[in-house]
DRENVO-654371 format. One record per residue (C-alpha): residue in three letters; x, y, z; residue number from 1. Coordinates in Angstrom, 3 decimals. Last residue first. Layout:
R res        u        v        w   n
R ALA        X        Y        Z NUM
...
! end
This chain:
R res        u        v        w   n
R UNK  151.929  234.284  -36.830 319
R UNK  148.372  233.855  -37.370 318
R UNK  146.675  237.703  -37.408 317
R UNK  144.306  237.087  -39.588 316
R UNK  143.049  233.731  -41.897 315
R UNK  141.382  232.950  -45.112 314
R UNK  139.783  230.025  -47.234 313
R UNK  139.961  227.461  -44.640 312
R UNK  139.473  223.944  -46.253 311
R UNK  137.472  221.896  -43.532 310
R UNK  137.800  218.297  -43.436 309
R UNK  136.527  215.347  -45.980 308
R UNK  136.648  211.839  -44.173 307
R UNK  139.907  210.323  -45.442 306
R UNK  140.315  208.136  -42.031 305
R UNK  144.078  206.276  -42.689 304
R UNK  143.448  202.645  -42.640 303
R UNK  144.455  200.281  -40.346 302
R UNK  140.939  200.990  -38.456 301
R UNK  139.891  199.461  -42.151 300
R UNK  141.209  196.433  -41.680 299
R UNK  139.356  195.997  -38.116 298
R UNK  135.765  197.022  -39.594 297
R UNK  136.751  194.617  -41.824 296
R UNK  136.905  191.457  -40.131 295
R UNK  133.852  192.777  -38.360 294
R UNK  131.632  193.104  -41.068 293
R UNK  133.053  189.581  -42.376 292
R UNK  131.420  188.285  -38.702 291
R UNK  128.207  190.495  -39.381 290
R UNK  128.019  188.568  -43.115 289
R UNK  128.893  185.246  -41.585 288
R UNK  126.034  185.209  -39.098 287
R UNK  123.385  186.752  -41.456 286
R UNK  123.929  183.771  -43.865 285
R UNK  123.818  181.396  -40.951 284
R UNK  120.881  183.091  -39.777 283
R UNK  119.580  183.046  -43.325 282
R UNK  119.508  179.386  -43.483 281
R UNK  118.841  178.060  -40.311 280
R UNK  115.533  180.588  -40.461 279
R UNK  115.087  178.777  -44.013 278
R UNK  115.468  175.240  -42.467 277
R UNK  112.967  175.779  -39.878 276
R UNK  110.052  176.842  -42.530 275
R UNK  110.398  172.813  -43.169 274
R UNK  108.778  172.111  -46.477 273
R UNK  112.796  172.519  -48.080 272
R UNK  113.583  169.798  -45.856 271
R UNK  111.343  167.482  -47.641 270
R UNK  108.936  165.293  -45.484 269
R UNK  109.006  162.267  -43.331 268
R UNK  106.738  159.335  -42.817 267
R UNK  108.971  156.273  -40.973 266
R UNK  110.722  153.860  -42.366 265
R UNK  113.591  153.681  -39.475 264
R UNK  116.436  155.334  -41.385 263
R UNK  114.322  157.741  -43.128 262
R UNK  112.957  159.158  -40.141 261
R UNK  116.623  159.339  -38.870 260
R UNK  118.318  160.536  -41.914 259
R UNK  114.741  163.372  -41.837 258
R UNK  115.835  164.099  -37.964 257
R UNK  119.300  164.495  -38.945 256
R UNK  118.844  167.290  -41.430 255
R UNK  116.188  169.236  -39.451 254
R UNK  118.749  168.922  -36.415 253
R UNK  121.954  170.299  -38.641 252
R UNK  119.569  173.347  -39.605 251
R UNK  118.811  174.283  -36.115 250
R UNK  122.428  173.457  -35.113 249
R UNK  123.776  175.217  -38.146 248
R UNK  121.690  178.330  -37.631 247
R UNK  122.177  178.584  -34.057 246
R UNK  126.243  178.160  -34.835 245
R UNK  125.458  181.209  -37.650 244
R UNK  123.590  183.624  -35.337 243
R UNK  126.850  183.106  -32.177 242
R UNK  129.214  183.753  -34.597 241
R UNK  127.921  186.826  -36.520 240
R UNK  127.118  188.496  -32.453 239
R UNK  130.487  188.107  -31.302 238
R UNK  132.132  188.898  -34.523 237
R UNK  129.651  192.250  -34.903 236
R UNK  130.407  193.414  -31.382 235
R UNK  134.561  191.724  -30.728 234
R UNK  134.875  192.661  -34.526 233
R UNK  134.556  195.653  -33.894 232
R UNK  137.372  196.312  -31.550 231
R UNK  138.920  199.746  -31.628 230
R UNK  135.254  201.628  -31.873 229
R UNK  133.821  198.863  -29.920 228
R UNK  133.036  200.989  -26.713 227
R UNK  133.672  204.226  -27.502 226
R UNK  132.983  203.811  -31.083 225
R UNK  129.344  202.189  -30.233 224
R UNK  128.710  205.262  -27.680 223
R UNK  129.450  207.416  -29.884 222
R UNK  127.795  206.438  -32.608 221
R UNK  124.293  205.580  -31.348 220
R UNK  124.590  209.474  -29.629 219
R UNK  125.363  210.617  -33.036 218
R UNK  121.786  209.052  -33.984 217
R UNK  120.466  210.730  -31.128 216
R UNK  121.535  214.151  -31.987 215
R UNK  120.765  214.268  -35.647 214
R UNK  116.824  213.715  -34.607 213
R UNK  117.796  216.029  -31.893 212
R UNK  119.507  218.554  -34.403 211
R UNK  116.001  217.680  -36.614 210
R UNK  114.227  219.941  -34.535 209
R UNK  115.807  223.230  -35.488 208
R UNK  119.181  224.976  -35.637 207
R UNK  120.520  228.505  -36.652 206
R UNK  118.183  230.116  -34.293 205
R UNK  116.791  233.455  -35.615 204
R UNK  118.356  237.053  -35.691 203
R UNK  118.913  239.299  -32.888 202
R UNK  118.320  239.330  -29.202 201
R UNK  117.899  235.634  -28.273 200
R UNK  117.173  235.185  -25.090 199
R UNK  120.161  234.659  -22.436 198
R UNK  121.068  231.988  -20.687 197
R UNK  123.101  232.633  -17.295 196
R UNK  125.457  229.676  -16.431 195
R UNK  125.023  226.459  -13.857 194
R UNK  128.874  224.946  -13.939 193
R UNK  129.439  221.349  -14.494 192
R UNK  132.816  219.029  -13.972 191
R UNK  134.910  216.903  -15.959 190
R UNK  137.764  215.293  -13.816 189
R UNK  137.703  212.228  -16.357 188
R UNK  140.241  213.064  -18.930 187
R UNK  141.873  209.391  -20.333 186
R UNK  140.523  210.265  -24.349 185
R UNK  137.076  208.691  -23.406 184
R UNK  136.252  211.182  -20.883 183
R UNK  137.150  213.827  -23.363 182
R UNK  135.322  212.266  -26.561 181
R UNK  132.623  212.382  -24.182 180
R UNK  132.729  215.709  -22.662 179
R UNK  133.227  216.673  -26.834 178
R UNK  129.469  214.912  -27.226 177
R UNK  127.472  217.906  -28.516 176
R UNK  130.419  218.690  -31.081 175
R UNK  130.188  215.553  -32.528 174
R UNK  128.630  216.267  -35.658 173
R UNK  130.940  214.670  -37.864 172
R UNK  134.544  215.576  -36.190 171
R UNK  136.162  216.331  -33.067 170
R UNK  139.261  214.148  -32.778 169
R UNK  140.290  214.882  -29.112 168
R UNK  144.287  215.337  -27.641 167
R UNK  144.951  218.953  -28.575 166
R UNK  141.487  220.069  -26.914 165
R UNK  142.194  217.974  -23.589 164
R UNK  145.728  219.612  -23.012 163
R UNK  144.793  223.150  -23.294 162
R UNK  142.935  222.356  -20.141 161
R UNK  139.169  223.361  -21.573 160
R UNK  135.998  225.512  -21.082 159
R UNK  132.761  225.154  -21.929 158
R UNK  129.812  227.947  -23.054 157
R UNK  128.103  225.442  -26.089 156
R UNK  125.758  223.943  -24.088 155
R UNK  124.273  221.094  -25.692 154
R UNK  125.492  218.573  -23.044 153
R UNK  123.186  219.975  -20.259 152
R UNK  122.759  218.295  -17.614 151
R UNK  125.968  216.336  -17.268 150
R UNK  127.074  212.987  -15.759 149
R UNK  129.284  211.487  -18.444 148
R UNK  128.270  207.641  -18.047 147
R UNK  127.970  207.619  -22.458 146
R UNK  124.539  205.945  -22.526 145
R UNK  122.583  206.765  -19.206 144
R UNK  123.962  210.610  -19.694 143
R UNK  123.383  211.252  -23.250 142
R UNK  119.855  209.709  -23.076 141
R UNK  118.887  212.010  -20.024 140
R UNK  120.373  215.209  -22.023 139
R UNK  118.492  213.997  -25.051 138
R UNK  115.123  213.942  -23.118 137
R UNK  116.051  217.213  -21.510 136
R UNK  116.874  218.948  -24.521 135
R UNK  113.135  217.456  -26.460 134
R UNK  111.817  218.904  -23.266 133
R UNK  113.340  222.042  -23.377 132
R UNK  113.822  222.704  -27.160 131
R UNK  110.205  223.059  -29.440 130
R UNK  108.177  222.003  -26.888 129
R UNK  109.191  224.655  -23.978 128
R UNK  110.687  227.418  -26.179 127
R UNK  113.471  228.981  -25.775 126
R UNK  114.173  231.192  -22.893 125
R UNK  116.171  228.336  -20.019 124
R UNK  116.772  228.231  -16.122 123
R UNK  119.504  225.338  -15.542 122
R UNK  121.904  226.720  -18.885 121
R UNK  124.580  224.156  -17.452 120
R UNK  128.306  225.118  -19.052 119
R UNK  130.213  222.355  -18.878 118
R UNK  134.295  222.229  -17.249 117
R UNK  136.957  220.372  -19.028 116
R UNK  139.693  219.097  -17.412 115
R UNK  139.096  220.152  -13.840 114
R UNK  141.733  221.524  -11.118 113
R UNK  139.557  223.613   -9.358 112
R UNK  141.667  226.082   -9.105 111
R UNK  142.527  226.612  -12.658 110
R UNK  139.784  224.713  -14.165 109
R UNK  137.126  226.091  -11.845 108
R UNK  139.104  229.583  -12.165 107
R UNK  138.497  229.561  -15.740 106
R UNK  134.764  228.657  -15.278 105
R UNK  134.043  231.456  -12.630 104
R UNK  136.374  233.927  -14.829 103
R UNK  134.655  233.095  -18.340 102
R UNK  130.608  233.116  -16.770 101
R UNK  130.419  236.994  -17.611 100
R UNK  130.791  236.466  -21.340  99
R UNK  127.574  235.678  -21.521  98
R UNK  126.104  232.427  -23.705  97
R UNK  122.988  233.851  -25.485  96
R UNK  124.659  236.369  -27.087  95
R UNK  124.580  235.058  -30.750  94
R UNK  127.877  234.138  -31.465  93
R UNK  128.004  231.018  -29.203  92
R UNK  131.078  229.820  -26.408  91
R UNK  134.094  228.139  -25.992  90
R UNK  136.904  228.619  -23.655  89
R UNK  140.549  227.564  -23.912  88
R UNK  142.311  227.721  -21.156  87
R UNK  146.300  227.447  -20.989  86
R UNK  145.852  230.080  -24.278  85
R UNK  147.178  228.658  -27.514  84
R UNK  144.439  227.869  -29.869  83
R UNK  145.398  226.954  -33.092  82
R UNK  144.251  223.311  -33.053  81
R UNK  141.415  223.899  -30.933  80
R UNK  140.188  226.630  -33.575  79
R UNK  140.033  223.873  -36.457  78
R UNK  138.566  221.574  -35.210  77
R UNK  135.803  223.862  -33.257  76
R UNK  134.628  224.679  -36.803  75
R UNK  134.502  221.381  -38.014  74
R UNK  132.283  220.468  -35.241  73
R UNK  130.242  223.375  -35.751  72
R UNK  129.453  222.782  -39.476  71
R UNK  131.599  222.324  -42.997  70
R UNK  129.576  225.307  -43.728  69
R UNK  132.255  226.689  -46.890  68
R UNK  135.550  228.207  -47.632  67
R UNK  136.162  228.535  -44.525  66
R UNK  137.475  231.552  -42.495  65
R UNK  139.447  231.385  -39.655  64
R UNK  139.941  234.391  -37.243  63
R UNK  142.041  236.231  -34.627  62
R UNK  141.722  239.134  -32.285  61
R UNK  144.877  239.743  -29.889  60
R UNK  146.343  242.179  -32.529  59
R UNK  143.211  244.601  -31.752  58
R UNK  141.866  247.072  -33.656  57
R UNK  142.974  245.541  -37.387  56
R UNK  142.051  241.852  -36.218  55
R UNK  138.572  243.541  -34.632  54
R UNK  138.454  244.894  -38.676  53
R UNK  138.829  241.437  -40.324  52
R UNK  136.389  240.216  -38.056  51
R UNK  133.782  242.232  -39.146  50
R UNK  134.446  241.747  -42.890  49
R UNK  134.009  238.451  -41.967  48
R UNK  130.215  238.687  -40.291  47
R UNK  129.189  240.656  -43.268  46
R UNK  126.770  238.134  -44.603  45
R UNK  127.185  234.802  -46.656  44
R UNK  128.868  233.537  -43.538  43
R UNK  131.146  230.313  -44.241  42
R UNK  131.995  228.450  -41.057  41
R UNK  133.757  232.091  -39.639  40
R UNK  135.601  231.026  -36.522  39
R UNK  137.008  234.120  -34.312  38
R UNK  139.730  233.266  -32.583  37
R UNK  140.210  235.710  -29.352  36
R UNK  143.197  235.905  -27.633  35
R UNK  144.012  236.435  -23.739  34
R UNK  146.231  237.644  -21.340  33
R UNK  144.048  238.537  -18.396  32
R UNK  143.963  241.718  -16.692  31
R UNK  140.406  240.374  -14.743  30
R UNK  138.475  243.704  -16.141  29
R UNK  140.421  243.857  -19.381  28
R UNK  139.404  240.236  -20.318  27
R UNK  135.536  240.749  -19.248  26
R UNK  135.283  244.424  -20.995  25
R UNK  136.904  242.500  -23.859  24
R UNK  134.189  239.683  -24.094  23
R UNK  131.602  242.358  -24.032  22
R UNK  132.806  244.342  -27.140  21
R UNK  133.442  241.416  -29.278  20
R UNK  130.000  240.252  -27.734  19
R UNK  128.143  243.782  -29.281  18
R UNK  130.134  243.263  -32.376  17
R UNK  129.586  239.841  -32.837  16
R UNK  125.837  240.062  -32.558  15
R UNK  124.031  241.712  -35.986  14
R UNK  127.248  240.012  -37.939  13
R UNK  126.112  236.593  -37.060  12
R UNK  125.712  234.845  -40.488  11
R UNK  127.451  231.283  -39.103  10
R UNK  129.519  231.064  -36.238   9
R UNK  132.065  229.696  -34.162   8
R UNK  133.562  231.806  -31.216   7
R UNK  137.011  230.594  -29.316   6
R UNK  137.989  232.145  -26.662   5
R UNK  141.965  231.406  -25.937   4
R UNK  142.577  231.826  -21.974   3
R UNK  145.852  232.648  -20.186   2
R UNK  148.671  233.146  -22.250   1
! end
C-alpha cells in the first residue's frame, strides 16, 4: 500500500466531507493504493456518523473513535499504530492543510529518500498577533533548543517512512515536536516542504493562545528527556553534588574560623549569627534533595510508564 492518511479531529463534520471528497480526487488522480483512517478524539457532533458512512462507500476508509478528548497526540498514537501504507501522511480536518501537497511530499520521501518530511505553511491567514508572531517565536525556540532545523513545527500536513511512526512514543502533548522525537529515535534525513495554507472555511479554531503557553513548557520537556531523559541523575546528580560540597566548604570554613578564633583568644561570634552558615545549610539540603531526585528519576525509568492512554470506543473497517 502506498500512503495511509491519517485525519484527527474534534467536531468537524461541516469539513470532512468536502476533504473526504478532495483527498480521493488526489488518490484516484495519481492511482495510488491508499487508506484513509479517520481519528474521531471524541466529537459531540455528527462527525462519526460521517465516518461510519465513508467506511460503508468506500472499504479503503477507516476510523477510531474514542471514548473521550484524550487530544492530538493521543490521536496520532493511535492511527500510527494501525497505519499500514509505506507513507503515512498527516494532515487537519478543517481544510486548511490541502490535499494537493500529498504527491510532492510522498515523492520527497520516496525519491527523495527522507524520513519524515514537514509541511512549511511560509505565507499564512490567521491572524498576525494572535498566531504568526507568537508561531514564529516558538518556531525559533524549537529550533535553537531541539537542533531540528524547521520553520514551521506546528504544521500538522507531514509525512512519514512507515518505519519512523512505529518506532516514536507520541504522547502528552507532543505532537508539535514528532520531528524531534524522530531525530532523537536515530532518523535524521528530515526535510521541509513550503505547502498552501488555507483560511478557515467553516467553524472556529480548536486552539487558542495558551497552545504556546502549553508549547513552550513541552519544549522544556523535550529537550530535558532528549538529553537527560535516560540519565537524570547525570543533570540533577551533577548539579545536587556540586550545591552540597559548596555548602560544606562554606559551612566547614565558618566552623573552623570560630575553632581558630577561639583557639587564639580572639572575639568571635555564634555560628548561628553568621547568615553564611544558613546558605551552607540549605545548599547542602538542596544538594542532597536534587541528588535523591536523580537516584530516582533512574528507578523509576525501570518502571513501566502507566500514564493514562486513549480507550477507543469504536472502530470500522479493521480487519
Amino acid at each position: 500500500m502506498n500512503l495511509s492518511v491519517l485525519i484527527p479531529l474534534l467536531n468537524e463534520e461541516e469539513s470532512i466531507t468536502e476533504l473526504y471528497s478532495w483527498i480521493i480526487k488526489v488518490m484516484q488522480e495519481h492511482n495510488y493504493t491508499y487508506e484513509i483512517i479517520f481519528l474521531d478524539d471524541g466529537s459531540t457532533d455528527d462527525s462519526w456518523s460521517i465516518i461510519e458512512r465513508f467506511s460503508q462507500e468506500n472499504n479503503n476508509v477507516k476510523g477510531i473513535r474514542f471514548m473521550k478528548n484524550f487530544g492530538k497526540s493521543q490521536a496520532l498514537h493511535a492511527g500510527f499504530a494501525k497505519a499500514k501504507g509505506d507513507v503515512i501522511i498527516t494532515m487537519d480536518a478543517d481544510l486548511q492543510d490541502s490535499p494537493e501537497e500529498i504527491p510532492g511530499l510522498y515523492e520527497m520521501i520516496v525519491n527523495g529518500r527522507y524520513d519524515l518530511v514537514s509541511g512549511w505553511k511560509k505565507k499564512r491567514y490567521d491572524s498576525i498577533v494572535a498566531k504568526n508572531l507568537p508561531s514564529k517565536l516558538f518556531n525559533w525556540a524549537a529550533r535553537k533548543t531541539s537542533g531540528v532545523e524547521l520553520n514551521d513545527f506546528n504544521c500538522g500536513l507531514k509525512a512519514y517512512k512507515n518505519i519512523v511512526v512505529k518506532n516514536i512514543e507520541v504522547s502528552g502533548e507532543m505532537h508539535r515536536y514528532i520531528p524531534v522525537l524522530a531525530k532523537n529515535a536515530g532518523f535524521g534525513k528530515i526535510g521541509e516542504k513550503v505547502v498552501q495554507h488555507q483560511a478557515r472555511k467553516y467553524g472556529e479554531t480548536k486552539f487558542g493562545m495558551e497552545r504556546f503557553v502549553n508549547g513552550f513548557l513541552d519544549l522544556i520537556t523535550i529537550w530535558f528527556l532528549s538529553r537527560f531523559g535516560k540519565r537524570p541523575m547525570h543533570l540533577f546528580g551533577a548539579i545536587g553534588s556540586l550545591m552540597f560540597i559548596i555548602g560544606f566548604i562554606v559551612a566547614a570554613f565558618i566552623g573552623i574560623s570560630k575553632l581558630y578564633h577561639m583557639y587564639n583568644d580572639m572575639r568571635y561570634s555564634l555560628v548561628t549569627n553568621n547568615p553564611w552558615f544558613f546558605i551552607a545549610l540549605t545548599s547542602m539540603i538542596l544538594g542532597t534533595q536534587l541528588f535523591l531526585a536523580g537516584f530516582l528519576g533512574e528507578i523509576i525509568l525501570r518502571t513501566k510508564n502507566n500514564e493514562e492512554r486513549y480507550k477507543v470506543a469504536t472502530e470500522v473497517n479493521f480487519s
